[in-house]
N, CA, C and O of each residue as an XYZ file, in Angstrom:
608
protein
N      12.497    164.548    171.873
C      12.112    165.564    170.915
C      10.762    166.135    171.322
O       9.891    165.283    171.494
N      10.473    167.184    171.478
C       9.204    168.343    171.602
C       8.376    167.661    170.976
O       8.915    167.128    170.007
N       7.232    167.406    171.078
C       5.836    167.289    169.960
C       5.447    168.717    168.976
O       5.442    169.940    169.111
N       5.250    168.066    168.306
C       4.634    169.182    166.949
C       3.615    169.014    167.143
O       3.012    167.958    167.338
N       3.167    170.367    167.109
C       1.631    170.396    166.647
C       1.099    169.984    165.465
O       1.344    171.052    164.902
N       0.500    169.245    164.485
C       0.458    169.180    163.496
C      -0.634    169.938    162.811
O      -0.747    169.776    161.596
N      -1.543    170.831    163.501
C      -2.594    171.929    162.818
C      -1.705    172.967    162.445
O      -1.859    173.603    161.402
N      -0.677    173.194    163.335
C       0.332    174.363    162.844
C       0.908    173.876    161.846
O       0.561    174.321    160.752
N       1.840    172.940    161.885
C       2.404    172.331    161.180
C       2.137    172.447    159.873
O       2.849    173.015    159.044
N       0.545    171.613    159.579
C       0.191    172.064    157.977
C      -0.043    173.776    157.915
O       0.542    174.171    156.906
N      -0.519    174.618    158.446
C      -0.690    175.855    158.429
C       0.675    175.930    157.620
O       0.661    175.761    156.401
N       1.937    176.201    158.355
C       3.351    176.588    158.063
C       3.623    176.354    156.332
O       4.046    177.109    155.457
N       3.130    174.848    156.327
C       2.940    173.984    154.897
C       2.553    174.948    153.929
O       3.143    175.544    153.028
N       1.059    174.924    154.499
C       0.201    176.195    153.517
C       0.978    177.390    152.993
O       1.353    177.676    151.856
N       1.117    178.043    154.241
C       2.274    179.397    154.202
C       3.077    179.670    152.962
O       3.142    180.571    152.125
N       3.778    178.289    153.240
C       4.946    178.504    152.512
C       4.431    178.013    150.703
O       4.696    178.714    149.726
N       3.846    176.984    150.657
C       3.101    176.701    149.711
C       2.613    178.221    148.844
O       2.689    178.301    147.618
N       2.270    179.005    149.453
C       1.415    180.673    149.070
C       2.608    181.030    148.530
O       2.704    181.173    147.311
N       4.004    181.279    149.629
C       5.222    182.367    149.563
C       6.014    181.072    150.405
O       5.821    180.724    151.570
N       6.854    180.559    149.518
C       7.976    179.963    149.586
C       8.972    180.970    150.265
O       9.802    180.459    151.017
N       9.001    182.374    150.096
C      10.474    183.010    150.429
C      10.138    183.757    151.544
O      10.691    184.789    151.924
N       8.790    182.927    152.272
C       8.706    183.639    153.852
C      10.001    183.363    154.984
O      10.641    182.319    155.115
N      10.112    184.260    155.517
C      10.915    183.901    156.628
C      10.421    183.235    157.797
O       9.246    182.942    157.577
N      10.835    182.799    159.127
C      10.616    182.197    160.535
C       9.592    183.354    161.168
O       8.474    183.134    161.635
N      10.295    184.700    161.058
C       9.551    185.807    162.008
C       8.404    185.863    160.970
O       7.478    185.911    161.780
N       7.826    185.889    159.814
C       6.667    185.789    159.308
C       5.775    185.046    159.652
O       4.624    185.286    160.015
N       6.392    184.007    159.518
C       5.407    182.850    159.784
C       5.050    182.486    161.426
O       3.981    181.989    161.783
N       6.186    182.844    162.347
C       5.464    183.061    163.518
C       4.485    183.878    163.592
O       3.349    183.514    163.895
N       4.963    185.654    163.193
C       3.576    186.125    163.445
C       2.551    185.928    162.784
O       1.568    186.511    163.240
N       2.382    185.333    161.881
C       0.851    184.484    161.019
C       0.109    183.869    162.578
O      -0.861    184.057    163.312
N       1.152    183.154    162.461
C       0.572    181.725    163.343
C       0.219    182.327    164.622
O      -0.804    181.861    165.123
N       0.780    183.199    165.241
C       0.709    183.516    166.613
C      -0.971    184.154    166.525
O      -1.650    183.915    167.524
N      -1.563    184.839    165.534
C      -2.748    184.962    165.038
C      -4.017    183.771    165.134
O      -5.218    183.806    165.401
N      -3.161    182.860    164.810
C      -4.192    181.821    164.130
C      -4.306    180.961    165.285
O      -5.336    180.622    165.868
N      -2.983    180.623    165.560
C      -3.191    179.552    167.137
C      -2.355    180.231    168.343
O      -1.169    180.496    168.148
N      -2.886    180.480    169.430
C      -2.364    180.829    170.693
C      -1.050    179.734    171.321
O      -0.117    180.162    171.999
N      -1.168    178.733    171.054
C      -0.073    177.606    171.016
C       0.929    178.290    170.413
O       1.948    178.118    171.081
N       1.107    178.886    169.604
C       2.605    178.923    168.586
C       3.359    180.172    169.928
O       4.585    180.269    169.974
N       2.301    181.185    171.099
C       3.075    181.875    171.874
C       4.019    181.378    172.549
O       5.155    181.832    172.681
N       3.346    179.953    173.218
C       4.421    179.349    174.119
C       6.220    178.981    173.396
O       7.228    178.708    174.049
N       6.131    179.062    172.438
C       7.139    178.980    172.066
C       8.179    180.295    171.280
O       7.868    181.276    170.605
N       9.605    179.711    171.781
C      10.191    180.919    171.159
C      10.551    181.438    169.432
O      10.093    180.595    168.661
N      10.905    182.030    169.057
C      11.120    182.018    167.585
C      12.127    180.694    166.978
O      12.064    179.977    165.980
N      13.200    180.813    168.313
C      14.088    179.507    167.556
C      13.233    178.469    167.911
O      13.525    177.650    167.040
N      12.618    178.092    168.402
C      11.655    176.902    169.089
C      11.101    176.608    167.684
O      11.397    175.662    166.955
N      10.130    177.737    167.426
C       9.117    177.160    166.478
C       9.736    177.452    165.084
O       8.973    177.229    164.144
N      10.885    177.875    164.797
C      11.602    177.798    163.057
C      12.136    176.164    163.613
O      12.090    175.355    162.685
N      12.507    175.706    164.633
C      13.034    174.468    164.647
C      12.209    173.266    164.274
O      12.586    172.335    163.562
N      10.561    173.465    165.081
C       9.732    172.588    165.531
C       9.045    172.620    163.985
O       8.472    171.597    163.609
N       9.089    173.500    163.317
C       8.323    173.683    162.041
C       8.525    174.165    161.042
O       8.341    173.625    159.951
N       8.928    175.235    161.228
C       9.197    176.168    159.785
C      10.741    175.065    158.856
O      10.695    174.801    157.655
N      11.944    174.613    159.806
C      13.060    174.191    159.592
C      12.734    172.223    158.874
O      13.412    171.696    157.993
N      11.610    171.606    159.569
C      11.295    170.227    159.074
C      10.631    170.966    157.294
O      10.971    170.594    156.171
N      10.038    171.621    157.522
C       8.687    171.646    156.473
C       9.426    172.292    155.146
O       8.916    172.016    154.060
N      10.773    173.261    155.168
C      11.162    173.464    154.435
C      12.332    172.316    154.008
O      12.629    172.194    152.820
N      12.935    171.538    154.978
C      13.814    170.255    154.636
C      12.851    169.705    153.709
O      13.102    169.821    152.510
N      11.443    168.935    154.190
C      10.951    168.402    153.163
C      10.629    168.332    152.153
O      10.138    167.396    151.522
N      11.060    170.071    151.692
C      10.367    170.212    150.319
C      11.816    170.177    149.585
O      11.857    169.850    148.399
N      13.034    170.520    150.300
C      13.750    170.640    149.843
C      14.074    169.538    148.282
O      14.187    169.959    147.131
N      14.157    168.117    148.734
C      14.545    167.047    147.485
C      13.918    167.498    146.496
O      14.540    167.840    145.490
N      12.260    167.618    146.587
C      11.693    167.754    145.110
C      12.260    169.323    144.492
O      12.464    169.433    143.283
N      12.373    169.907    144.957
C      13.401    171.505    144.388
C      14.213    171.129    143.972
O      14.394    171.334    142.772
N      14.985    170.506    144.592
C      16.483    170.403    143.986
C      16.821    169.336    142.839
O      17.871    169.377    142.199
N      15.433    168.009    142.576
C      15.639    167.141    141.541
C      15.096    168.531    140.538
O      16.044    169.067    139.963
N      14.241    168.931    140.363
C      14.266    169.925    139.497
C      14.846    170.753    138.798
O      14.622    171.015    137.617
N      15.969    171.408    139.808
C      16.432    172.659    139.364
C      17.924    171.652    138.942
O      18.442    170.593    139.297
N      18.223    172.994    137.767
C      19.370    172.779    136.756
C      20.443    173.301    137.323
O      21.502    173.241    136.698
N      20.418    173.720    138.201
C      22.047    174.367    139.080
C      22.548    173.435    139.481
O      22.064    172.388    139.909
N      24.195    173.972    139.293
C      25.478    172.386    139.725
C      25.429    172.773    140.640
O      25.048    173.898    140.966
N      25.859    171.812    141.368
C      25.886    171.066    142.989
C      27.248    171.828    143.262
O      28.080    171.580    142.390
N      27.599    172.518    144.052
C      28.800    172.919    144.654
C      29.651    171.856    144.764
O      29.086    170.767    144.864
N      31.019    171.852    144.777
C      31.657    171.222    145.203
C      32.325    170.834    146.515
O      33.074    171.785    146.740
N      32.439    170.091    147.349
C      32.298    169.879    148.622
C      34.277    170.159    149.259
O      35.206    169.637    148.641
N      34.452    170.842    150.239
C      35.819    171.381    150.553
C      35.909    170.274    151.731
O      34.987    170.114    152.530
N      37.217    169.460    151.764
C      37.993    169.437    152.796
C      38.545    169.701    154.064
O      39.462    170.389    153.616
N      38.745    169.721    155.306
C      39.417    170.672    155.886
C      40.675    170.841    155.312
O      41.448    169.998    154.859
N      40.798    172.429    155.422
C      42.495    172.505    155.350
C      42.277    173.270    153.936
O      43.291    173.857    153.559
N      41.251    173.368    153.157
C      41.045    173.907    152.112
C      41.365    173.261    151.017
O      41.558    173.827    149.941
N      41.459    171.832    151.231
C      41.319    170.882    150.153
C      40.301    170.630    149.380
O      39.161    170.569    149.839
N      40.579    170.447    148.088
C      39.555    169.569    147.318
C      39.283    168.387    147.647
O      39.927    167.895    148.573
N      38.177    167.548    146.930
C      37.966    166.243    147.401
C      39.029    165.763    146.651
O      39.605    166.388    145.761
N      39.418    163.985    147.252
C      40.244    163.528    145.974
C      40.150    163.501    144.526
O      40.963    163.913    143.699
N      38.915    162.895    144.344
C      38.977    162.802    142.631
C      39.109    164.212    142.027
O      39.348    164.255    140.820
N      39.005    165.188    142.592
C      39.757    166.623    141.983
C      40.881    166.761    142.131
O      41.533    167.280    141.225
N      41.500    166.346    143.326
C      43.033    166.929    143.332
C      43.641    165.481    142.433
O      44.448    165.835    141.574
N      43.442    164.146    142.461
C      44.009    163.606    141.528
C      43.856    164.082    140.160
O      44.766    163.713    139.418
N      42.782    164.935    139.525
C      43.154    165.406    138.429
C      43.676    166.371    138.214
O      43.916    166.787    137.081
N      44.011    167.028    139.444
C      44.307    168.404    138.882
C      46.298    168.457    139.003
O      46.800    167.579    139.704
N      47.023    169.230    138.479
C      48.250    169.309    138.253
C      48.979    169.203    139.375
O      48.457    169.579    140.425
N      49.907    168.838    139.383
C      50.542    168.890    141.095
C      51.159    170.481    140.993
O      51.562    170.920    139.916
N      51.181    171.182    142.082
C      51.496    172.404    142.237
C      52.572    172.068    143.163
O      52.318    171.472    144.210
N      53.918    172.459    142.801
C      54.884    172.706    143.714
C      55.060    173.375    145.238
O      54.716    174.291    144.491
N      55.206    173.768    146.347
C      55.126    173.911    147.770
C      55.633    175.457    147.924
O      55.258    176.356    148.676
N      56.566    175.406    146.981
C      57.171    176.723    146.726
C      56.470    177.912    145.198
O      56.830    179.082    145.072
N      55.715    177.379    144.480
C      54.798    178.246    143.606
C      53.436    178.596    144.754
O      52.956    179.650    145.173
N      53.235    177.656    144.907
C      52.145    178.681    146.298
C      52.459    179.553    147.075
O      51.503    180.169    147.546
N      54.028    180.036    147.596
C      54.175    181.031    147.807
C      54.012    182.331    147.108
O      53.564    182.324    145.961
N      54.384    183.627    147.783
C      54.275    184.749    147.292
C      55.552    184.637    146.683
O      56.482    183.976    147.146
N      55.582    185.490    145.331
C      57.198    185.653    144.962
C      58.025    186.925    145.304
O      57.688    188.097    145.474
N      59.642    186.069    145.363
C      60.119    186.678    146.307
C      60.793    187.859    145.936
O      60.851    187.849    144.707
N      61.401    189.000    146.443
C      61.495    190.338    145.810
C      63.359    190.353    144.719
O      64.510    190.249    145.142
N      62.914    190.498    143.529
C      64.542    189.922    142.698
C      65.776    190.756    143.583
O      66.874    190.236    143.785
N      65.478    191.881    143.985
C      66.721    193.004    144.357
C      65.817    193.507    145.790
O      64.619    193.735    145.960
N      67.122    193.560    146.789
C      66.196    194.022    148.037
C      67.518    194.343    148.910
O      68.579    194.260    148.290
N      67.592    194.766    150.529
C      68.742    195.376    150.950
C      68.719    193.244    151.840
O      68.250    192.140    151.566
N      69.166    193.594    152.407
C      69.372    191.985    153.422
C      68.164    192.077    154.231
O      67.471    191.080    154.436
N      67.926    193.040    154.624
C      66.841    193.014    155.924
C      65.542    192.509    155.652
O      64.843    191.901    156.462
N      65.152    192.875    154.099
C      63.991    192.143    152.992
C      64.148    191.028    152.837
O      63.207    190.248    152.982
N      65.552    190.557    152.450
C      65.676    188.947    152.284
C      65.217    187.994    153.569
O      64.705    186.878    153.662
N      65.690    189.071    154.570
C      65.655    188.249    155.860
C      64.030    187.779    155.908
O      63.583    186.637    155.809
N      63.316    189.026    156.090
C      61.889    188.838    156.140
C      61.527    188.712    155.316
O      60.453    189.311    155.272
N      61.826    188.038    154.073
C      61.131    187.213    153.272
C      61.490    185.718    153.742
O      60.722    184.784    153.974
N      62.767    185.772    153.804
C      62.856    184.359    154.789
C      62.212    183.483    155.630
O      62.132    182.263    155.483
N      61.646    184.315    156.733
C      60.830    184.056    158.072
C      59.374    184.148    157.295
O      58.373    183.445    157.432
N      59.532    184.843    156.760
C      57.748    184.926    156.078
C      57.444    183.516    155.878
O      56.614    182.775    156.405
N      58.522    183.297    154.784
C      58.695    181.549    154.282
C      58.159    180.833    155.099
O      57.024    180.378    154.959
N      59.151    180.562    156.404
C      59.384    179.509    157.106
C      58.024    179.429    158.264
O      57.628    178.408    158.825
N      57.333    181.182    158.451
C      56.018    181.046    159.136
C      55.467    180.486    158.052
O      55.301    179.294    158.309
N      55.083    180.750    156.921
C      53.614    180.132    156.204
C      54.076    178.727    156.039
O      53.303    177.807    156.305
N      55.344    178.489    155.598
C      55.097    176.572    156.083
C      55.273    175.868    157.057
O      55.377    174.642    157.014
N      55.355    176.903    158.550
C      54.500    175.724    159.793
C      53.285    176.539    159.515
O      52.428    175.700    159.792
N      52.840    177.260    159.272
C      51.166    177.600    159.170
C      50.171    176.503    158.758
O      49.104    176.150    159.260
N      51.196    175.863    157.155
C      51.020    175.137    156.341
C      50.961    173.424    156.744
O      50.108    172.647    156.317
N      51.806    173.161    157.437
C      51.928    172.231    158.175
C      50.998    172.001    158.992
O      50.504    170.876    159.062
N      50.616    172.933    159.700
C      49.324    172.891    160.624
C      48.130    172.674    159.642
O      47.442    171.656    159.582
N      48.044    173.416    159.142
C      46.934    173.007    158.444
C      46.440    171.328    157.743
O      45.323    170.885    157.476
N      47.661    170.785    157.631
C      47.773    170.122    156.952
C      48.130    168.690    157.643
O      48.611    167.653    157.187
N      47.605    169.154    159.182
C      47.336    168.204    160.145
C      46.167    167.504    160.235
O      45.197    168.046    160.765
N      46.090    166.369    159.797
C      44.390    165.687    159.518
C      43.586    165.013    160.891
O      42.398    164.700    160.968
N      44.857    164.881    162.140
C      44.618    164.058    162.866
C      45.017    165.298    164.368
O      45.674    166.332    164.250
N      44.583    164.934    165.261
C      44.877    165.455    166.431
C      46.498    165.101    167.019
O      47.178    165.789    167.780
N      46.856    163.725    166.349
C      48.427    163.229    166.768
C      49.348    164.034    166.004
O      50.375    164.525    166.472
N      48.792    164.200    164.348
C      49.735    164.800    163.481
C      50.092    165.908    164.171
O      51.270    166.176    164.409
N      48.762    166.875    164.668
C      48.731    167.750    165.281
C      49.856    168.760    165.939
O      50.445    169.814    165.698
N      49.743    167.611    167.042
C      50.555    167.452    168.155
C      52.025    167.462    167.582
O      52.939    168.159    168.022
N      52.106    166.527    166.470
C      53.883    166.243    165.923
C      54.157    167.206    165.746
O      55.223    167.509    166.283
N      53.403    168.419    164.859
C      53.722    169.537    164.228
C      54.251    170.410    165.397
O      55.415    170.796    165.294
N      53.609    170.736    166.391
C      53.720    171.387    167.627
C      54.890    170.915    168.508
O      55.437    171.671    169.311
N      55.225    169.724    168.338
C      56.048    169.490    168.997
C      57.665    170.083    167.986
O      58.686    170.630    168.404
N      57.375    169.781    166.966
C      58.436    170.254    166.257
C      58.524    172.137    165.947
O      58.849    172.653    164.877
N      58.156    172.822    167.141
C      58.150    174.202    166.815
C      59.256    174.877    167.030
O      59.516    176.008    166.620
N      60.274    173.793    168.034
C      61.516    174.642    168.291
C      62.311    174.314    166.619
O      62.840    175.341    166.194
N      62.473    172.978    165.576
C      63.138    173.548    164.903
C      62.622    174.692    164.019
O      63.560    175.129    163.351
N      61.647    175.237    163.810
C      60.911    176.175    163.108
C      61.927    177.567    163.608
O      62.732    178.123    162.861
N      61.707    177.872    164.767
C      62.185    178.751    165.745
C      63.816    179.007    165.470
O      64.302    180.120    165.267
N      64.562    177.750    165.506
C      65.785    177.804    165.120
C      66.414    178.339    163.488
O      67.438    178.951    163.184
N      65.308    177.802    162.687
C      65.541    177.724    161.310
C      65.614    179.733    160.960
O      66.348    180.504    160.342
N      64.175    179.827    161.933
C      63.688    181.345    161.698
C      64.824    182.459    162.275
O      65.063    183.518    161.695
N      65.496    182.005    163.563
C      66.584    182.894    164.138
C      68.406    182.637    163.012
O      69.307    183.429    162.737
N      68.227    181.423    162.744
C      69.488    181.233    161.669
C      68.902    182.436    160.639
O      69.604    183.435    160.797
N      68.001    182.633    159.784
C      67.334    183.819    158.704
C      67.682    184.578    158.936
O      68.358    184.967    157.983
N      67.743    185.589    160.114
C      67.926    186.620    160.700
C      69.240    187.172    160.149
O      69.687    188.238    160.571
């Protein structure tokens, strides 16, 4: 890891202490003023070396403070965490689709068909947690292929 300067360092402190909602390019050009050291480095250099620690640190005491809920944290795949999806209703495989058209000529049915059968290997993929599942899914693309040319 780079050494910090630590005269800059508190400077940055100060800074932000004044104006919390300074940016990196501010506070470089402050500093590039104050200490000739802050040139040698680049903008991502010194938001890394300083501006990026000094605002982490202040971060905890902000956030025990403030009254805003905590986001909720996503899954891959666009899941909820568990203890949400165990409470929440089970949703059927087929209500997550789009609905399908009541009266149409065949050629609509068809491509509503294939629509189907793409969004659940889409779905499937997605819904690969592992690099093996992955792979299973992929390997199973010819019956997808077959299912989709029977639609036709």
């Amino acid at each position: 890891m780079a050494e910090r300067n630590e005269k800059i360092y508190e400077r940055v402190l100060q800074e932000l202490d004044k104006n919390p909602n300074l940016g990196s390019r501010e506070l470089y050009a402050i500093l590039q003023g104050v200490d000739r050291a802050v040139s040698r480095d680049s903008l991502q250099q010194f938001h890394a070396r300083y501006v990026l620690p000094a605002k982490r640190g202040r971060k905890p005491a902000a956030a025990a403070t403030s009254e805003t809920p905590r986001r909720k944290r996503r899954r891959p795949g666009g899941k909820e965490s568990p203890a949400v999806e165990l409470a929440a209703p089970a949703v059927a495989p087929a209500a997550a689709r789009a609905p399908r058209r009541a009266r149409g000529s065949k050629r609509e049915l068809s491509k509503d068909r294939i629509r189907g059968l793409l969004l659940q290997f889409a779905q499937d993929l997605t819904d690969a947690e592992s690099r093996s599942t992955l792979v299973q899914v992929l390997s199973r693309v010819d019956s997808y292929v077959d299912r989709i040319a029977a639609a036709k």
